[in-house]
One Martini backbone bead per residue (centre of mass of N, CA, C, O) as a GRO file, in nm:
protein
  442
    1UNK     BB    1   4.713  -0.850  -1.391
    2UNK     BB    2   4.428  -0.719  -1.464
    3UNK     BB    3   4.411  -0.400  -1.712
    4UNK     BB    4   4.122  -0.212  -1.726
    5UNK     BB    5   4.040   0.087  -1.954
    6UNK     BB    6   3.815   0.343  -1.898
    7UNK     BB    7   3.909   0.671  -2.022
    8UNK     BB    8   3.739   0.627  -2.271
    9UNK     BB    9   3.479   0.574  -2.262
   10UNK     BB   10   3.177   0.541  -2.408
   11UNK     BB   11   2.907   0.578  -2.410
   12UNK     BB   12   2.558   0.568  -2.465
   13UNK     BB   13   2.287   0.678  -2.561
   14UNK     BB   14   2.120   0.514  -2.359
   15UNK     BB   15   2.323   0.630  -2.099
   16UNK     BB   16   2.218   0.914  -2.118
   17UNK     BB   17   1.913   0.894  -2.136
   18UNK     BB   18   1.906   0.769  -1.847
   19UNK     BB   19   2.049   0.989  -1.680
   20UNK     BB   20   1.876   1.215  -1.748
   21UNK     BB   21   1.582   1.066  -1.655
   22UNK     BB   22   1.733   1.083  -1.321
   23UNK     BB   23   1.797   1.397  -1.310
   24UNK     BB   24   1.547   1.482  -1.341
   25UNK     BB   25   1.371   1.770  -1.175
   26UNK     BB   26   1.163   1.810  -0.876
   27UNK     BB   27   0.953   2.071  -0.765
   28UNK     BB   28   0.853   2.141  -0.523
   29UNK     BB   29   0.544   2.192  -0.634
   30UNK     BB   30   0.541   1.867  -0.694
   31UNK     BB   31   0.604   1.746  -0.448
   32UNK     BB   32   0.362   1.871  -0.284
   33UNK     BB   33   0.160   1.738  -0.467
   34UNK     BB   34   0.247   1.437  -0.427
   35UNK     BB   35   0.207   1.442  -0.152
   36UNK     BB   36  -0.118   1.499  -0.145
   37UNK     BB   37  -0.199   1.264  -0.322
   38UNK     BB   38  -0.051   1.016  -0.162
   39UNK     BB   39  -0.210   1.057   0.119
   40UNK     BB   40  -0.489   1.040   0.008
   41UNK     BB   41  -0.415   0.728  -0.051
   42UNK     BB   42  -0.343   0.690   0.203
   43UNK     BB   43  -0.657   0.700   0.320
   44UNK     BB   44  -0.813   0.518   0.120
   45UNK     BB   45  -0.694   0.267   0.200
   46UNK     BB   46  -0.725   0.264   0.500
   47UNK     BB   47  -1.007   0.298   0.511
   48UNK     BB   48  -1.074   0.039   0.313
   49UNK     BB   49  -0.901  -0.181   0.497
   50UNK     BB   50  -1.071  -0.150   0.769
   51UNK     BB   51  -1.235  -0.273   0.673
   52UNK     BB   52  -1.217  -0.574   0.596
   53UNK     BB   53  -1.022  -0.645   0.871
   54UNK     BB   54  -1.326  -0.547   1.051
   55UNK     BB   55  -1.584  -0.752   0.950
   56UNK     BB   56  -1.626  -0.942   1.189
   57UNK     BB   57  -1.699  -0.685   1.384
   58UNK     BB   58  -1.875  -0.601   1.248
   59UNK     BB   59  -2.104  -0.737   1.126
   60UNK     BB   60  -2.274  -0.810   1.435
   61UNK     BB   61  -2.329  -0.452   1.471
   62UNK     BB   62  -2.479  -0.441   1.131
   63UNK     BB   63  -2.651  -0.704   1.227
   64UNK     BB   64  -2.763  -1.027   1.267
   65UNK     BB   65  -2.650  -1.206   1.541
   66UNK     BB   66  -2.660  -1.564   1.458
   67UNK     BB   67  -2.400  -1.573   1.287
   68UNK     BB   68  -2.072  -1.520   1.241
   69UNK     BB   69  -2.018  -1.559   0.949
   70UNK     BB   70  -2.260  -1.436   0.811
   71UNK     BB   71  -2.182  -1.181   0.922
   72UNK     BB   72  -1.921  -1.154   0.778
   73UNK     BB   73  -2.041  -1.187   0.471
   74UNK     BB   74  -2.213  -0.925   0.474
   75UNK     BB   75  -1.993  -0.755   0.504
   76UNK     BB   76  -1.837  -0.847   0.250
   77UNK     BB   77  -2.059  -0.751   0.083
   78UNK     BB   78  -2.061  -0.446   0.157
   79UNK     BB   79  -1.775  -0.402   0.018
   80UNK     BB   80  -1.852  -0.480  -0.245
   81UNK     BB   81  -2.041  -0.349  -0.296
   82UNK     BB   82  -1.880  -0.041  -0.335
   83UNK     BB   83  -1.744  -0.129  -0.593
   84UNK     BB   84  -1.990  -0.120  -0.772
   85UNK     BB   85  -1.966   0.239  -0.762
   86UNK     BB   86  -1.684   0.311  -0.918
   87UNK     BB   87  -1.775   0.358  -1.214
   88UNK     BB   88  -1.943   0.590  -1.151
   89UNK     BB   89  -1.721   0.777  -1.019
   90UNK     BB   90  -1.577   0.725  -1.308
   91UNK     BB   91  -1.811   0.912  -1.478
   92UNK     BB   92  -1.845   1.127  -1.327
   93UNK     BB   93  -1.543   1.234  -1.210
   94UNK     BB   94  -1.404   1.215  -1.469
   95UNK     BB   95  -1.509   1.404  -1.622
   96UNK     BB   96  -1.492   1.641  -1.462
   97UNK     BB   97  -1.163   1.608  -1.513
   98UNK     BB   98  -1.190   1.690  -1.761
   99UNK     BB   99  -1.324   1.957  -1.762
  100UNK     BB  100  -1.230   2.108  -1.419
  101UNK     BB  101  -1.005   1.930  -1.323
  102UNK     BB  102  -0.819   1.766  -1.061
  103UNK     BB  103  -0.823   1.914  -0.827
  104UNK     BB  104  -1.118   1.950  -0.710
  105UNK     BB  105  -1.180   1.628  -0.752
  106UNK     BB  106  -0.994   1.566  -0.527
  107UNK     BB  107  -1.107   1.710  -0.266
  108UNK     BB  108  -1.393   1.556  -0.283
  109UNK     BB  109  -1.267   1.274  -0.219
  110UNK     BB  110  -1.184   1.351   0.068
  111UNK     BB  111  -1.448   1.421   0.166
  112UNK     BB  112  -1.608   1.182   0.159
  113UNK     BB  113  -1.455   0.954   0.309
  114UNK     BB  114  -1.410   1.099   0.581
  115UNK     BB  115  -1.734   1.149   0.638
  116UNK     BB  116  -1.790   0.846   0.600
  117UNK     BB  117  -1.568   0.751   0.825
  118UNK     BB  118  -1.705   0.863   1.039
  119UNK     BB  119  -2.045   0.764   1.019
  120UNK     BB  120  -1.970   0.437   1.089
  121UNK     BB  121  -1.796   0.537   1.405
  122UNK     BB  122  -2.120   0.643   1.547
  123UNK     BB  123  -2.288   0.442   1.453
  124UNK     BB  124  -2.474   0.239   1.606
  125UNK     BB  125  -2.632  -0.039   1.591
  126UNK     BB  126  -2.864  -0.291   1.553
  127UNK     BB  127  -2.976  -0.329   1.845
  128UNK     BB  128  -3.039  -0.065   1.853
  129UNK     BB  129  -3.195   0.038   1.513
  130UNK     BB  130  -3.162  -0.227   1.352
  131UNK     BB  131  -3.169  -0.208   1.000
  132UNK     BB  132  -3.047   0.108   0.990
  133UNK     BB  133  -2.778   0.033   1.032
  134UNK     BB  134  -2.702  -0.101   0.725
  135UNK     BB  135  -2.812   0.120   0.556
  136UNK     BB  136  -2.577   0.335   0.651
  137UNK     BB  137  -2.334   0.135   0.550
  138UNK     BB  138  -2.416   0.110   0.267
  139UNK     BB  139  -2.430   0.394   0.190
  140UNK     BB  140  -2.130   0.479   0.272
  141UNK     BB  141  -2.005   0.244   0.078
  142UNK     BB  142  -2.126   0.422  -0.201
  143UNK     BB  143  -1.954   0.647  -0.161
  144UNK     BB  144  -1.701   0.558  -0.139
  145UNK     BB  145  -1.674   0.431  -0.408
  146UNK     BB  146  -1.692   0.698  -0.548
  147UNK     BB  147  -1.411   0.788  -0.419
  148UNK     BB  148  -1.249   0.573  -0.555
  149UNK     BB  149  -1.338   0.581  -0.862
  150UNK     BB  150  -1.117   0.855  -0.897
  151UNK     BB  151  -0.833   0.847  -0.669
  152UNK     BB  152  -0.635   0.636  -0.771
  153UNK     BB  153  -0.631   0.714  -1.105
  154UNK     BB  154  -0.616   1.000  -1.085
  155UNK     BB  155  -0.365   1.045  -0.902
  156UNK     BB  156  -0.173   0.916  -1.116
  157UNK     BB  157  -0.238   1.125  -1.336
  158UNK     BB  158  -0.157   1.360  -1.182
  159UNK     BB  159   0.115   1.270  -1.159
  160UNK     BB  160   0.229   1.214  -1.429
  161UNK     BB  161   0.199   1.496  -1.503
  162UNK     BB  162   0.389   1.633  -1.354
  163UNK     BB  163   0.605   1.497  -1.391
  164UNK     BB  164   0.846   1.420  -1.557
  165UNK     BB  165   0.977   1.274  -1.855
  166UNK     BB  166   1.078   0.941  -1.744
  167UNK     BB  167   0.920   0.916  -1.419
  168UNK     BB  168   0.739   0.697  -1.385
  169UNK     BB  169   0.884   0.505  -1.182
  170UNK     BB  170   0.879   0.685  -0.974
  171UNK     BB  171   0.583   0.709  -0.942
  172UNK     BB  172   0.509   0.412  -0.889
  173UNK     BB  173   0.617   0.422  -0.605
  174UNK     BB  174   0.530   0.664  -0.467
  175UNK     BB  175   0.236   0.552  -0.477
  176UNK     BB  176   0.284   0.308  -0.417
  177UNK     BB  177   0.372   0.356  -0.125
  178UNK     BB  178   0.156   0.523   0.008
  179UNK     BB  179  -0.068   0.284  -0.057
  180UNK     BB  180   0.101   0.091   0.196
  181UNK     BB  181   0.075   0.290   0.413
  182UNK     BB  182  -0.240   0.274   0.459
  183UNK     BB  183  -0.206  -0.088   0.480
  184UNK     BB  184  -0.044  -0.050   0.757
  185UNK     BB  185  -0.198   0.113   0.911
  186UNK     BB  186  -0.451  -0.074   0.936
  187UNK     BB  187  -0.307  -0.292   1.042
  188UNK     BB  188  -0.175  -0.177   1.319
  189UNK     BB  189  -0.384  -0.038   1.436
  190UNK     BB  190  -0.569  -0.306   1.471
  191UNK     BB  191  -0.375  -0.420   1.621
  192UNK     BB  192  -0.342  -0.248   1.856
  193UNK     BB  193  -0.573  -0.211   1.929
  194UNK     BB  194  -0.631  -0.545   2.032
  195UNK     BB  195  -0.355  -0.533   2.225
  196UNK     BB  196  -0.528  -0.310   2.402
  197UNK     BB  197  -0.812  -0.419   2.457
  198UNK     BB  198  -0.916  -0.649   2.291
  199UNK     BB  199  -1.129  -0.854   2.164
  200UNK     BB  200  -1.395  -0.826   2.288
  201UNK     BB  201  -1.410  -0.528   2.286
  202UNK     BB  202  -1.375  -0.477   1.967
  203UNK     BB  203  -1.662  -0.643   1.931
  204UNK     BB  204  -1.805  -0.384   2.048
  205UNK     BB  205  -1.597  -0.073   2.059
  206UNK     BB  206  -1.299  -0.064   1.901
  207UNK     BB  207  -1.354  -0.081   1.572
  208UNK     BB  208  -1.417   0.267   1.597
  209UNK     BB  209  -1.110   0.403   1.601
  210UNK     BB  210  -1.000   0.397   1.319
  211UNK     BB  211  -1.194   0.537   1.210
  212UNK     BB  212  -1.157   0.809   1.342
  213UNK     BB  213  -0.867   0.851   1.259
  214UNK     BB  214  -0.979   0.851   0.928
  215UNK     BB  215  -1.093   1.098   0.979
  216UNK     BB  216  -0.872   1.294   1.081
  217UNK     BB  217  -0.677   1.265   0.864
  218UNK     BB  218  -0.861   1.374   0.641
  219UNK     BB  219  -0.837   1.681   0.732
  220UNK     BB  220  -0.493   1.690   0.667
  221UNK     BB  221  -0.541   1.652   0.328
  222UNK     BB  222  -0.727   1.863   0.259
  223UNK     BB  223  -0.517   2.067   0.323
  224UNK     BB  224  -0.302   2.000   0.148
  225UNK     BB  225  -0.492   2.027  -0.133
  226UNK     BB  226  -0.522   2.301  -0.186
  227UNK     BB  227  -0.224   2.309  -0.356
  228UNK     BB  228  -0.285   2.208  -0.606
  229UNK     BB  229  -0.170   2.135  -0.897
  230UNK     BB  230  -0.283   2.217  -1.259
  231UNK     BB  231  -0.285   2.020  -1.541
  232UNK     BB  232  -0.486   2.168  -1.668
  233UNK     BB  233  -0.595   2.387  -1.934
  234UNK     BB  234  -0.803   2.564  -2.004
  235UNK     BB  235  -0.835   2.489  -2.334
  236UNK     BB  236  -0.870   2.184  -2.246
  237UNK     BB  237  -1.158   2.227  -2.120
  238UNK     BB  238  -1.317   2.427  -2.297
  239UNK     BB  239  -1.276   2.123  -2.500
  240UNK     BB  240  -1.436   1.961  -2.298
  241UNK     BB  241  -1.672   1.784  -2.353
  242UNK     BB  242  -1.859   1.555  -2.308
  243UNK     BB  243  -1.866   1.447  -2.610
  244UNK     BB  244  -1.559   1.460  -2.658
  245UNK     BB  245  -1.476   1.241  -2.447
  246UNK     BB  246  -1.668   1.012  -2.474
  247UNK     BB  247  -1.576   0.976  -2.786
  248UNK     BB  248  -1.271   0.915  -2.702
  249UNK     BB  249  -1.319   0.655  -2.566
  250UNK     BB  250  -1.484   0.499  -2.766
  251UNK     BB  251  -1.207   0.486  -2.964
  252UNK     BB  252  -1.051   0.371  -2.663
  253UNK     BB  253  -1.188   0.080  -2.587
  254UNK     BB  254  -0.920  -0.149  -2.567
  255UNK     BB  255  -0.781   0.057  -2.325
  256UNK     BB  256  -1.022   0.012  -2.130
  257UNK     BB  257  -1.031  -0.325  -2.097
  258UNK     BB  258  -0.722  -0.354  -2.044
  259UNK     BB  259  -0.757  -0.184  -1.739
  260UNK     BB  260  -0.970  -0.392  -1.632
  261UNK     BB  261  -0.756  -0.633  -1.655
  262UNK     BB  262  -0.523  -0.476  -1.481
  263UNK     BB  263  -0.625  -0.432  -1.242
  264UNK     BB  264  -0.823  -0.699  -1.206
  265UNK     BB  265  -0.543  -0.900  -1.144
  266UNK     BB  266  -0.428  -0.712  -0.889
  267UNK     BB  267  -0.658  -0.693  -0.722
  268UNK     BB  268  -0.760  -0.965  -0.625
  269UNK     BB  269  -0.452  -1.051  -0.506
  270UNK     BB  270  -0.489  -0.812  -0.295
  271UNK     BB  271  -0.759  -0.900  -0.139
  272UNK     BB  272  -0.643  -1.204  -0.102
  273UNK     BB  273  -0.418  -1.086   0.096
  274UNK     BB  274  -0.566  -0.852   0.279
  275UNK     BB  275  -0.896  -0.972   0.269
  276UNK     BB  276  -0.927  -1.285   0.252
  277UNK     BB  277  -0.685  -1.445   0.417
  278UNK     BB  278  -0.773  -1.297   0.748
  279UNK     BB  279  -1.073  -1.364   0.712
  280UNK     BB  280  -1.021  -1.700   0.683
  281UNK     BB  281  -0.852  -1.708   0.972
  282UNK     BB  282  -1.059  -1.597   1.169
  283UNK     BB  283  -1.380  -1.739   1.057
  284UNK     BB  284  -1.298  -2.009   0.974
  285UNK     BB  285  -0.996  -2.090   1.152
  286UNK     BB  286  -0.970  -1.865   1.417
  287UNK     BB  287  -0.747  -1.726   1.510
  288UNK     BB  288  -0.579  -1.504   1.656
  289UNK     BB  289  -0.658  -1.179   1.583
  290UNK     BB  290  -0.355  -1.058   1.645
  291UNK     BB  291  -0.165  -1.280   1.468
  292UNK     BB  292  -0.281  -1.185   1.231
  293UNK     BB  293  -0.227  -0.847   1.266
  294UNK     BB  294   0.083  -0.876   1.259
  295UNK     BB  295   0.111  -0.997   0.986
  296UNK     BB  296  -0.003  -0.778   0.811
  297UNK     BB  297   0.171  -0.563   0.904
  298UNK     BB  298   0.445  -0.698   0.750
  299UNK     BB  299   0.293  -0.687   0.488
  300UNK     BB  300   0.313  -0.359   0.520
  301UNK     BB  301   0.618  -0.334   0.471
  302UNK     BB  302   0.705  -0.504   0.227
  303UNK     BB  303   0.502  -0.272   0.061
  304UNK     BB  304   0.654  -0.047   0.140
  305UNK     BB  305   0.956  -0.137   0.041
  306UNK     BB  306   0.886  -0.242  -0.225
  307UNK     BB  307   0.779   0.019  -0.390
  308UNK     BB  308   1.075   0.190  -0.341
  309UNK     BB  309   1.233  -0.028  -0.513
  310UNK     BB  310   1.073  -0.028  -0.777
  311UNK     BB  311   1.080   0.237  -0.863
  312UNK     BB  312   1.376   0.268  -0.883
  313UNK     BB  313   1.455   0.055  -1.080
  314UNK     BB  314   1.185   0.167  -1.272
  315UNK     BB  315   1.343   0.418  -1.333
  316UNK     BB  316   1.390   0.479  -1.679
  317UNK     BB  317   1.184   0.253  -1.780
  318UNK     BB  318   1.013   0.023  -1.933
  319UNK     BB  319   0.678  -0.046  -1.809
  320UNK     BB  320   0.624  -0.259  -2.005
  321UNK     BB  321   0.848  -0.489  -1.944
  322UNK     BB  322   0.750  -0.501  -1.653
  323UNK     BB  323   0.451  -0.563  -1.659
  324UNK     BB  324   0.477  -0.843  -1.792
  325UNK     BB  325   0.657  -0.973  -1.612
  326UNK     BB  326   0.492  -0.974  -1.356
  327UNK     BB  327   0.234  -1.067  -1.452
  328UNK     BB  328   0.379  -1.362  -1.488
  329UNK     BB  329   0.438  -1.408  -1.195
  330UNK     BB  330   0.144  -1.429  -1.062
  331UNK     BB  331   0.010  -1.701  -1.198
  332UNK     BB  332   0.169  -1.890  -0.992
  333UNK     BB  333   0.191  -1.739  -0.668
  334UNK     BB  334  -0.130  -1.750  -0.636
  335UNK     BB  335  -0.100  -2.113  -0.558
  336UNK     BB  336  -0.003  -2.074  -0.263
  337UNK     BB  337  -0.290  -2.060  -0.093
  338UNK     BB  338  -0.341  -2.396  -0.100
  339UNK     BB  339  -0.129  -2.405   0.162
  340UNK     BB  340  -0.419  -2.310   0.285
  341UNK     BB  341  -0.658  -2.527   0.463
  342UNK     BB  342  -0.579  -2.510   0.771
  343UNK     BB  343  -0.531  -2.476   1.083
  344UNK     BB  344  -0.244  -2.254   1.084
  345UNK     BB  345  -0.023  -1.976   1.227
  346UNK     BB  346   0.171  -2.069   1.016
  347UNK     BB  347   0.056  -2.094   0.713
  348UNK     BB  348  -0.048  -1.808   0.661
  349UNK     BB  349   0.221  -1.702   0.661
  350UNK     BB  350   0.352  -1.814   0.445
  351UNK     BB  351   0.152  -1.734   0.244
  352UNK     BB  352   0.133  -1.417   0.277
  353UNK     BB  353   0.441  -1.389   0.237
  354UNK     BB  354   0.511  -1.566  -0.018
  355UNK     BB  355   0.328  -1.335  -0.194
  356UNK     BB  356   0.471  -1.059  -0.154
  357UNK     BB  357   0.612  -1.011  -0.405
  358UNK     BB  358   0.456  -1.018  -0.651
  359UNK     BB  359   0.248  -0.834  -0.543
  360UNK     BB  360   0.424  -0.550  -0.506
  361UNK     BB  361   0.459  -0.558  -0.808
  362UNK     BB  362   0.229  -0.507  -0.927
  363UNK     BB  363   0.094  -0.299  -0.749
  364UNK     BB  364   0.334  -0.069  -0.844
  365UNK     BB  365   0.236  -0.037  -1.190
  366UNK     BB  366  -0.089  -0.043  -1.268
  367UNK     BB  367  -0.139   0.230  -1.282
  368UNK     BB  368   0.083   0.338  -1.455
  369UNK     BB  369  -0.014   0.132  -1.706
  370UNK     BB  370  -0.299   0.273  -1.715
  371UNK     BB  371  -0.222   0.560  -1.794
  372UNK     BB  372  -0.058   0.485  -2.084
  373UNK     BB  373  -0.327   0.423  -2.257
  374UNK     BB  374  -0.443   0.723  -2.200
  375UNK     BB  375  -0.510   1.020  -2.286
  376UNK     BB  376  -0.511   1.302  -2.146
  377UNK     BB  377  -0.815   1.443  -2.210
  378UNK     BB  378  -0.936   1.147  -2.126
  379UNK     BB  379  -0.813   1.012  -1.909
  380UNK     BB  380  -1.028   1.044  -1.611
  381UNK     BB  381  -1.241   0.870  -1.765
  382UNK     BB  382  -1.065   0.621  -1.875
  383UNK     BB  383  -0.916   0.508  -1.653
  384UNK     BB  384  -1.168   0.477  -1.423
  385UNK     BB  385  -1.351   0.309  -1.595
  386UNK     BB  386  -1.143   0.078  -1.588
  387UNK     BB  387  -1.113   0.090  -1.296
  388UNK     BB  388  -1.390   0.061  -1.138
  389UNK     BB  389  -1.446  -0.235  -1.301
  390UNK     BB  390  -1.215  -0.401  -1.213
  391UNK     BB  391  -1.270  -0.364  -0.887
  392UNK     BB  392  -1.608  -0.474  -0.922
  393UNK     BB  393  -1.524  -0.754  -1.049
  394UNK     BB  394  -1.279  -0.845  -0.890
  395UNK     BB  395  -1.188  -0.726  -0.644
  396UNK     BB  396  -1.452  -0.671  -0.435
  397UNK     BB  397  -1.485  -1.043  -0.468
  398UNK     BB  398  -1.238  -1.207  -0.367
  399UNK     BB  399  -1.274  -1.230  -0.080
  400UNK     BB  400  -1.553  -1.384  -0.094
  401UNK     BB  401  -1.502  -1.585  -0.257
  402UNK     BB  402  -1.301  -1.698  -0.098
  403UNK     BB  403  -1.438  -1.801   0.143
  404UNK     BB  404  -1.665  -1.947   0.013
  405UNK     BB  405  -1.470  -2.172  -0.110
  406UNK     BB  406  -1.345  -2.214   0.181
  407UNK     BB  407  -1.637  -2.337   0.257
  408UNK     BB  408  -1.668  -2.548   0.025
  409UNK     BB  409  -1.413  -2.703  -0.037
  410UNK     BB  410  -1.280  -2.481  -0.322
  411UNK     BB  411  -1.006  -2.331  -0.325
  412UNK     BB  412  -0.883  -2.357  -0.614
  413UNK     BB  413  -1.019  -2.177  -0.802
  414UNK     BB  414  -0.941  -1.908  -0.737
  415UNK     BB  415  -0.625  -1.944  -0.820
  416UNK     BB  416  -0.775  -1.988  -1.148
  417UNK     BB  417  -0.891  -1.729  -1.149
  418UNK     BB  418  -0.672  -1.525  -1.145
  419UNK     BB  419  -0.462  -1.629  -1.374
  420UNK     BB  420  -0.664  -1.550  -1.587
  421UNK     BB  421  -0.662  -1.239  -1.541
  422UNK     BB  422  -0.386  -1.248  -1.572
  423UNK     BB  423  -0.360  -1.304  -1.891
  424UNK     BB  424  -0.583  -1.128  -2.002
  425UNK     BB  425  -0.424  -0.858  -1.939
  426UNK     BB  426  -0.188  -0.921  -2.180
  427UNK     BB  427  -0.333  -0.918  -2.398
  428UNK     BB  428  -0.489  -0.655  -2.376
  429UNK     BB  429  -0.243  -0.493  -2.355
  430UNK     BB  430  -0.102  -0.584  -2.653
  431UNK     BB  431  -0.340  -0.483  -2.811
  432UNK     BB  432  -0.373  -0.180  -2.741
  433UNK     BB  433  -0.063  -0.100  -2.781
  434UNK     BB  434  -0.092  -0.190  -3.136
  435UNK     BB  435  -0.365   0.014  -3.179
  436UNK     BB  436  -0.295   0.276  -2.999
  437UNK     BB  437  -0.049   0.257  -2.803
  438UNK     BB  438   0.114   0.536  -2.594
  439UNK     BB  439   0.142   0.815  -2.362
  440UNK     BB  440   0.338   0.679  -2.121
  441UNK     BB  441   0.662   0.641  -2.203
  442UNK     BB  442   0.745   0.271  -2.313
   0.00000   0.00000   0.00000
């Protein structure tokens, strides 16, 4: 029998550091903060992906309903608008929070939110009020875009901020966990309101319960919300005008263009898992509603426990070697896609749960990668529109995208535009951490 003595064995320095980093030690006051900024992201992405899994029922309701496939084209129209005004939120609010602090502008982001998913669940139909359905649907997407485009990046900036340092990985999956239970929510409640109300009511006036839900959420994170600790100092404020924000923006050009290609090349990947592949099984391919929302709800299942799996893995470990492995293994994933091409929720389901691990990787990482691109005094405003610009070219246009050359009998395109986006996050990833650093992690 082989006897082998380990009571000499010295670690090495690299496992004391690692050890040490695992032990660091989160004070209730950071927990509870983590806690709101969490439940936050998962409210923004709740509100944000019942519209698109409900844009089927919608578009008929805010548009003229001549035909189910262009009212649903409409729907997905105004859900990229939306996007379109992300940049806009990352330029006005995150210099805000750059200037006056992350707390404030949390809090305010989550009222935009709230209040614009109760005004979509009580608007009137087209039938009732004409055109003026769809313009009130307009602007609620335009506010919410503003309000999603400092939500998801400022919040994980100010939870990196608090966090211990070194637990970057922690941070990336807990904040990458609440945002999957918001996607899990948005499926969940879709499919229960189907299962108990019924297709036919569903879209006639069911489809308004979820916003109702996102409504009253909101809610109770504005009360969480309201202790959340401040990570900038008064003199980092007082310091911070506008024209030195974003001087500084304007030295670190290649660290914000990296992070429009790192997030835009997770974004198209997770839209068109999320909210393309959906909506092309129920209007294009017919499928049955409940056994789609059943489907979907399984992927937030998965990326809810796989966030939370990957947090941990890559809790003190370095960001930048997790972030290339995934993002490489994105690129051949992403053809998965190309085996649903015609009707059968067998072929929908293989594709949407075999994209499902890939998927969870990039996702769980995306922001805390992009967070380490830039410094603290400009982070809010440096990532934010980074995050804006890569969310409203690449992620808001995925879902319409994929739809549209899968009505064209084009479906290949969109697998290969997806891959070169994400080849290319690559690149610049490689290239900003050469020239600028990283700020955040190793």
């Amino acid at each position: 029998m082989l006897d082998i003595q380990t009571d000499n064995v010295v670690p090495s320095p690299k496992t004391h550091e690692s050890t040490a980093v695992k032990n660091a030690r989160f004070t209730p006051e950071v927990r509870k903060g983590l806690l709101g900024l969490g439940l936050g992201n998962a409210l923004e992405w709740y509100d944000w992906m019942v519209f698109g899994l409900l844009s089927a029922f919608i578009g008929p309701n805010f548009f003229p309903n001549t035909d189910p496939l262009s009212a649903t084209l409409n729907a997905l129209a105004v859900f990229a608008g939306g996007f379109a005004f992300r940049p806009l939120g990352g330029i006005l609010l995150g210099t805000l929070a750059d200037r006056i602090g992350r707390r404030r502008v949390m809090l305010l982001s989550i009222m935009l939110m709230a209040g614009t998913t109760l005004i979509i669940a009580i608007t009137p139909s087209y039938a009732t009020i004409g055109p003026a359905a769809g313009i009130i649907l307009l602007v609620c997407r335009v506010l919410q875009g503003i309000s999603t485009g400092i939500e998801a990046p400022l919040s994980t900036s100010h939870a990196v901020e608090l966090a211990p340092e070194g637990r970057e990985g922690y941070v990336a999956g807990i904040m990458s966990f609440y945002v999957n239970i918001g996607i899990l929510m948005a499926s969940l409640v879709s499919f229960l309101c189907s299962l108990v109300i019924g297709g036919t009511a569903m879209g006639e006036w069911g489809w308004r319960v979820p916003f109702i839900i996102g409504a009253l959420f909101g809610f109770v994170v504005l009360y969480l919300r309201r202790s959340l600790p401040e990570t900038l100092k008064q003199e980092e404020m007082a310091t911070n005008t506008p024209r030195a924000v974003w001087k500084g923006v304007g030295k670190h050009w290649l660290s914000v263009l990296a992070i429009i290609f790192v997030v835009g090349a997770a974004q198209a990947y997770n839209y068109a898992w999320n909210v393309g592949l959906p909506s092309a099984a129920r209007s294009g391919f017919k499928e049955d509603p409940t056994a789609v929302f059943a489907l979907t709800t399984i992927l937030g299942v998965i990326l809810v426990i796989g966030s939370w799996v990957i947090g941990k893995l890559a809790d003190g470990k370095a960001m930048s070697t997790w972030f290339l492995v995934t993002r490489i293994l994105a690129i051949p994933a992403v053809f998965l896609m190309l085996l649903y091409v015609q009707p059968g929720i067998g072929g929908f389901a293989a594709v949407l749960l075999g994209g499902s691990i890939v998927l969870v990787l990039n996702m769980t990482l995306y922001n805390v990668v992009s967070s380490s691109l830039m410094p603290k005094n400009i982070r809010g405003t440096g990532v934010a529109l980074g995050y804006g610009i890569g969310v409203a070219l690449f992620g808001g246009t995925a879902s319409y995208l994929l739809v549209w050359f899968q009505s064209l009998n084009l479906s290949w395109i969109f697998p290969v535009y997806v891959a070169v986006l994400s080849i290319l996050s690559i690149v610049f990833y490689i290239a900003a951490r050469r020239s600028n650093g990283i700020f955040v992690g190793k």
